[in-house]
C-alpha positions as CSV (number, residue, x, y, z in Angstrom):
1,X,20.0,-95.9,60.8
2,X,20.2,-93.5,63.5
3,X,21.0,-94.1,66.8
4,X,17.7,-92.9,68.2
5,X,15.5,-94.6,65.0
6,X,17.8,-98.1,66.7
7,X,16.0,-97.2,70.0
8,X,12.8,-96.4,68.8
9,X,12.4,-99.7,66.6
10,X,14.5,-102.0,68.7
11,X,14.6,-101.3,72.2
12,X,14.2,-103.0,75.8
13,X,14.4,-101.2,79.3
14,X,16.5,-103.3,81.8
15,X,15.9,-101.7,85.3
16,X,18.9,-102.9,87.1
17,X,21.7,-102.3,85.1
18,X,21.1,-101.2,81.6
19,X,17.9,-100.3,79.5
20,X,17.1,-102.6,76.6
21,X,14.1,-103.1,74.2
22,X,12.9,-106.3,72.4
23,X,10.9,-107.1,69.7
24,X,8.1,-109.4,70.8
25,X,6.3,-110.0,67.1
26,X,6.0,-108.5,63.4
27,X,4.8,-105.3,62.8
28,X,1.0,-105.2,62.0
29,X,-0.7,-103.6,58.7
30,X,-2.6,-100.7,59.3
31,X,-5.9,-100.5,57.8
32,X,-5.4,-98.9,53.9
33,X,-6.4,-95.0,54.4
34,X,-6.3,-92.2,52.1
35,X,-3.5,-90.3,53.1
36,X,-0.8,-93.1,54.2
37,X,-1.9,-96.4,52.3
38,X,-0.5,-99.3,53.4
39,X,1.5,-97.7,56.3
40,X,3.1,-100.3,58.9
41,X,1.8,-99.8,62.8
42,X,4.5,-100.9,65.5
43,X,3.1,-101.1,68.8
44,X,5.5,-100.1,71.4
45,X,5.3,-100.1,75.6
46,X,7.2,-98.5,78.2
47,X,6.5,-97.2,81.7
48,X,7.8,-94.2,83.6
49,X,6.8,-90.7,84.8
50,X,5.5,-87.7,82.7
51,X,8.8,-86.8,81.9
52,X,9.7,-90.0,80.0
53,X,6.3,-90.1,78.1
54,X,6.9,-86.9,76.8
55,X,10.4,-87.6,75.9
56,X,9.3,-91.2,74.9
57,X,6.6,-89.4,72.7
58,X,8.7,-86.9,71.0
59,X,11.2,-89.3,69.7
60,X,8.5,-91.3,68.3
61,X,6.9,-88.0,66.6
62,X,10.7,-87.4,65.0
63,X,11.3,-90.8,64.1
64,X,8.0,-91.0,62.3
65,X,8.2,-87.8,60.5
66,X,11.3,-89.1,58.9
67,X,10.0,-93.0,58.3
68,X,6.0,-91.7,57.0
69,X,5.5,-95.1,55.9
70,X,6.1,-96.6,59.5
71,X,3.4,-95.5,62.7
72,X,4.6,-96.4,65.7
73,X,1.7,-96.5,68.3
74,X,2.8,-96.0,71.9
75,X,1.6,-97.9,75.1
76,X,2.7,-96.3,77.8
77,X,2.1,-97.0,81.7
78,X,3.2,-96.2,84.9
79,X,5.4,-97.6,87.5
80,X,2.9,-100.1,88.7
81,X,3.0,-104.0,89.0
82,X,5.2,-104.6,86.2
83,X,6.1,-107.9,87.2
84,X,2.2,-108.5,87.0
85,X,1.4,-106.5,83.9
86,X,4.1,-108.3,81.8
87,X,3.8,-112.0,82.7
88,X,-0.3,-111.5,82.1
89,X,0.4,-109.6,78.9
90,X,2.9,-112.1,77.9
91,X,1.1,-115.0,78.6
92,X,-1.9,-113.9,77.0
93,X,0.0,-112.9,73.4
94,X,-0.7,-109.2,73.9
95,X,2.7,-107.7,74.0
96,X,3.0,-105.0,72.1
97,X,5.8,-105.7,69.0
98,X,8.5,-103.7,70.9
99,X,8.4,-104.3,74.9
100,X,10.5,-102.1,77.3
101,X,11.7,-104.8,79.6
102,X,13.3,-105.4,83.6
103,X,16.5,-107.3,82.8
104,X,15.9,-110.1,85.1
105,X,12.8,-110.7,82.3
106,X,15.1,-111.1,79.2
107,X,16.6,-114.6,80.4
108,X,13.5,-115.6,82.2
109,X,10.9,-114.9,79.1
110,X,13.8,-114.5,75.8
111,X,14.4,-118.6,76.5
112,X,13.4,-121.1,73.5
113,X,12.5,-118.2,70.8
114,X,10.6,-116.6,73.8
115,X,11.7,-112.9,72.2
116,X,12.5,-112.6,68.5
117,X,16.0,-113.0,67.1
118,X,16.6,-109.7,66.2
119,X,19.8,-111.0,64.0
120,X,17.5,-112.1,61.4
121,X,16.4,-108.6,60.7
122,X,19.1,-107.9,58.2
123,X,17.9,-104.1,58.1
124,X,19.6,-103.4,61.9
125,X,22.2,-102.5,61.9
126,X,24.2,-102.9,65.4
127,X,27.6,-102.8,64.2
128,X,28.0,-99.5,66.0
129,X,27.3,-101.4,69.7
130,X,30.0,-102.3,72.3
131,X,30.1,-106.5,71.9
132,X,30.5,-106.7,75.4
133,X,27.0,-104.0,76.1
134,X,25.0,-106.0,73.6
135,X,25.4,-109.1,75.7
136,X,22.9,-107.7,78.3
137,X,20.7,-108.7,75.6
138,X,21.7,-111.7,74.7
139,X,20.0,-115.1,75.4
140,X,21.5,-118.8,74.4
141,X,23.8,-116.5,71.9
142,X,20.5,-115.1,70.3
143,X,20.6,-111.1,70.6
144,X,16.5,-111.4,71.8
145,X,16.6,-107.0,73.1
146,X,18.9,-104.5,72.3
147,X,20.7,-102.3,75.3
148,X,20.8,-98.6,74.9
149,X,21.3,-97.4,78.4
150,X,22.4,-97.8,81.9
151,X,20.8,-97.2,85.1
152,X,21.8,-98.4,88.7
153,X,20.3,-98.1,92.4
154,X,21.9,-95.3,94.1
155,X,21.8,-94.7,98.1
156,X,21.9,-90.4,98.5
157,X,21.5,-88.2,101.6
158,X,20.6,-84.4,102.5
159,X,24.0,-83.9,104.5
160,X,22.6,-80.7,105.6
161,X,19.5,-82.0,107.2
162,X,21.2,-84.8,108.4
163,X,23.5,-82.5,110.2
164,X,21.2,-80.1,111.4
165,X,20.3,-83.7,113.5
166,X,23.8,-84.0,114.9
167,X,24.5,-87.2,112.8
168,X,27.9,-87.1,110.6
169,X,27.5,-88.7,107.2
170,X,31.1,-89.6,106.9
171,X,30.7,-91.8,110.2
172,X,28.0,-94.1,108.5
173,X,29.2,-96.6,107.7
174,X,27.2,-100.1,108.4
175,X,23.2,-100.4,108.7
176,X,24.0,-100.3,112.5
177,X,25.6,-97.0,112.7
178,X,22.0,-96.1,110.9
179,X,20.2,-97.3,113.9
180,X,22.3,-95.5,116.3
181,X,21.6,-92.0,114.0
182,X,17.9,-92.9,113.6
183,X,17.4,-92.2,117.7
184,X,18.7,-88.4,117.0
185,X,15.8,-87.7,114.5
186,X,12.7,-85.9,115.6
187,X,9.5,-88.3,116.0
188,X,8.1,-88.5,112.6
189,X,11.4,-88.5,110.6
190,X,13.1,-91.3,108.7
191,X,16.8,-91.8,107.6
192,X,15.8,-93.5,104.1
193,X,12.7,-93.0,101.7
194,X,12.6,-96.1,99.4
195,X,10.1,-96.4,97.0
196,X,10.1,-100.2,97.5
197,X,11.1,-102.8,100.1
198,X,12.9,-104.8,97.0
199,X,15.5,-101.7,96.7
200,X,17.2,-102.4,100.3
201,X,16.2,-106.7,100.4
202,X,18.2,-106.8,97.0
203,X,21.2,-104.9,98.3
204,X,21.0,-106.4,101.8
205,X,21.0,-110.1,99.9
206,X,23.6,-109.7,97.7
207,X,25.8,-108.4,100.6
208,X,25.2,-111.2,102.3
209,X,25.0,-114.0,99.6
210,X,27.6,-112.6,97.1
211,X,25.3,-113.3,94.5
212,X,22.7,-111.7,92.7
213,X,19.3,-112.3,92.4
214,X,19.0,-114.3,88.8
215,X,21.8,-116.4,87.1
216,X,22.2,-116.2,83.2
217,X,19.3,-118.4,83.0
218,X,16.5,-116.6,84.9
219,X,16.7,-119.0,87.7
220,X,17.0,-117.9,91.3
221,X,19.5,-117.9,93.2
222,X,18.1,-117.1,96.1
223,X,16.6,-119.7,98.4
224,X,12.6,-118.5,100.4
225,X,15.0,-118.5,103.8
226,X,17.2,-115.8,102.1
227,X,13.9,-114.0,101.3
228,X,12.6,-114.3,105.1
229,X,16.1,-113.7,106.7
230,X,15.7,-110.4,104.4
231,X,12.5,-109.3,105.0
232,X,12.9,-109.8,108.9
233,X,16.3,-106.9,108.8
234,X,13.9,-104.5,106.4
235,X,11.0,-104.7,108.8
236,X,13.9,-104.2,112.0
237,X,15.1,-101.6,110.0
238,X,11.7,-100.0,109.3
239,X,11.0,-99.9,112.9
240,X,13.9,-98.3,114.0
241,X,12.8,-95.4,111.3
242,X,15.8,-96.4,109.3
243,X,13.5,-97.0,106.0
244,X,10.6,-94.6,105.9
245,X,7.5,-97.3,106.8
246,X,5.2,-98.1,104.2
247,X,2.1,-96.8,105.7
248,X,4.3,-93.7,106.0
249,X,5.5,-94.1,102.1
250,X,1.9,-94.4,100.9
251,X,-0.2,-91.9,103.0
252,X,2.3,-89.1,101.8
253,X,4.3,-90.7,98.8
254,X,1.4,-92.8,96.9
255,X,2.0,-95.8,95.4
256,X,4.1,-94.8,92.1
257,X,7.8,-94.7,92.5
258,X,8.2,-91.1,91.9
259,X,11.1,-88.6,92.2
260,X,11.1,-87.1,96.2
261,X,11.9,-83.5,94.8
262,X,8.0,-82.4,95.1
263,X,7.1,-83.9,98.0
264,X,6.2,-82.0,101.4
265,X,8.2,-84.6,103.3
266,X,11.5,-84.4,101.7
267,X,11.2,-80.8,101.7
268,X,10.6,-80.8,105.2
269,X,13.2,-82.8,106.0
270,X,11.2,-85.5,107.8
271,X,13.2,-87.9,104.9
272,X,16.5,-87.4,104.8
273,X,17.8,-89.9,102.3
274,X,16.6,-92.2,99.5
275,X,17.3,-95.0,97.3
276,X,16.4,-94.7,93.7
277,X,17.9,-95.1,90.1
278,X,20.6,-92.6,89.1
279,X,18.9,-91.4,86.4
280,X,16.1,-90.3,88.5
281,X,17.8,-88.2,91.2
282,X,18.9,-85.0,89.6
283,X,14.9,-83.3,90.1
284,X,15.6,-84.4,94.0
285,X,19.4,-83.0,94.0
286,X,18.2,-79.7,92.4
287,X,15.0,-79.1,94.8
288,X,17.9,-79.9,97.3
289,X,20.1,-77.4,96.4
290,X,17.2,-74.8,95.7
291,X,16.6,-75.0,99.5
292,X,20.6,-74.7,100.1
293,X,21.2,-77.9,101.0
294,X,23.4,-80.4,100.4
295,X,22.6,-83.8,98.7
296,X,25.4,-86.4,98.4
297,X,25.3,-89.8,97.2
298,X,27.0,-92.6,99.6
299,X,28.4,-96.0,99.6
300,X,25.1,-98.6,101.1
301,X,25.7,-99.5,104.5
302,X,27.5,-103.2,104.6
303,X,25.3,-105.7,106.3
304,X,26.7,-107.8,109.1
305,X,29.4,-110.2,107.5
306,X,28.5,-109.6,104.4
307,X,30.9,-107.5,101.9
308,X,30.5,-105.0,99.2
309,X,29.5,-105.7,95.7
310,X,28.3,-103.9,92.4
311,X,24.6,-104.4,92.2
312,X,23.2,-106.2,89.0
């Protein structure tokens, strides 16, 4: 099987290291028609911008034309309480057969046969997988979604606005020094455009715990005083125009996570920086360097006493 027919019939998107697809139940029996009798329809959901639909889309228009017996009907959405979306569709039984998933939702849902064992489908062939990669998507030694990407949270900067500011990017180094830099920017402007609080809480946390957010289980390992210690620094940090604020964020942003590259702010230079997925970036970088700046991607700021990790 191809590698992009694998994706198509047996993937899971895991949003904070690698992207994944499950297969939540069978494939359904079309209605008998005339031209394509007895055909099998796969449901299958994602989220994402207009880009990925399309690209989503076409791969499920190739992969069709080369399986005629197999229709694969797409469900996709945007960016939008996914947390919400999933748990209600998942507790109501209306998942659609193959579910692009957050990773933190394979151990939490993929428990006791919560997600199918794709090992019993002797058809799949993953022989071609890194052992090591497929255990993303592995639950109690049941492979339950299948990884076929990877995708991290990235910190980046427009060294060129930043400097037309008088701050030196090379001499930021902890969220502190960010403060400091913040009091050089005209009224109006903020250092870092997040899409959501959760982006800076999750790196602040695990800075400061040393642990990340889930264990192999799904459980928490962080305790509702973590969560208020955290959210106390991001609103601190919000009102030192650090983070861009969220009535800022929504009045000129919206609410979808969505690439900076258009936007009259970034362009402006009344955001000069961002936190967002590395696969998302290069629109941003090129609207960057279209203006003749320069956009580089820097280490997050270590939070007081805590220590650098890799975020997971």
């Amino acid at each position: 099987m191809k590698k992009w027919q694998k994706a198509a019939l047996s993937a899971v998107t895991i949003l904070s290291v690698v992207t994944l697809a499950a297969g939540c139940s069978a494939g359904r029996k079309k209605a008998t028609t005339s031209d394509n009798k007895g055909a099998v329809e796969i449901s299958f959901s994602w989220w994402g911008n207009d880009q990925r639909h399309k690209a989503t889309q076409d791969m499920i228009d190739n992969f069709e034309k080369e399986n005629p017996d197999i229709k694969i009907k797409g469900e996709p959405s945007g960016f939008g309480d996914l947390d919400q979306v999933f748990t209600t569709r998942y507790a109501g039984n209306t998942l659609a057969d193959i579910s692009t998933l957050m990773y933190g939702w394979v151990p939490q849902f993929g428990q006791n046969g919560g997600f199918y064992d794709l090992t019993k489908i002797k058809s799949l062939d993953l022989s071609t997988y890194d052992k090591e990669f497929l255990k993303f998507g592995q639950v109690d030694g049941q492979q339950v979604a299948v990884p076929y990407g990877e995708n991290t949270l990235v910190m980046y900067l427009n060294k060129s606005e930043y400097e037309r500011n008088g701050i030196d990017v090379s001499k930021l180094k902890t969220w502190d020094d960010y403060v400091e830099a913040a009091k050089k920017l005209p009224e109006g402007s903020f250092m870092i455009a997040s899409p959501t609080w959760r982006f800076p809480v999750t790196v602040w946390l695990q800075q400061k715990t040393g642990k990340t957010e889930f264990d192999a289980k799904g459980n928490m390992n962080w305790t509702e005083k973590d969560y208020l210690e955290a959210m106390t620094w991001y609103k601190k940090m919000a009102d030192a125009r650090v983070f861009v604020s969220r009535k800022d964020y929504l009045e000129n942003v919206g609410t979808e996570p969505v690439s900076l590259a258009t936007n009259k702010k970034w362009l402006d230079g009344d955001y000069g920086g961002g936190i967002d997925w590395n696969g998302a970036i290069s629109a941003t970088y090129a609207a960057s360097k279209e203006l003749g700046d320069e956009l580089v991607i820097v280490n997050y700021p270590i939070a007081e006493g805590g220590k650098a990790v890799n975020l997971v």
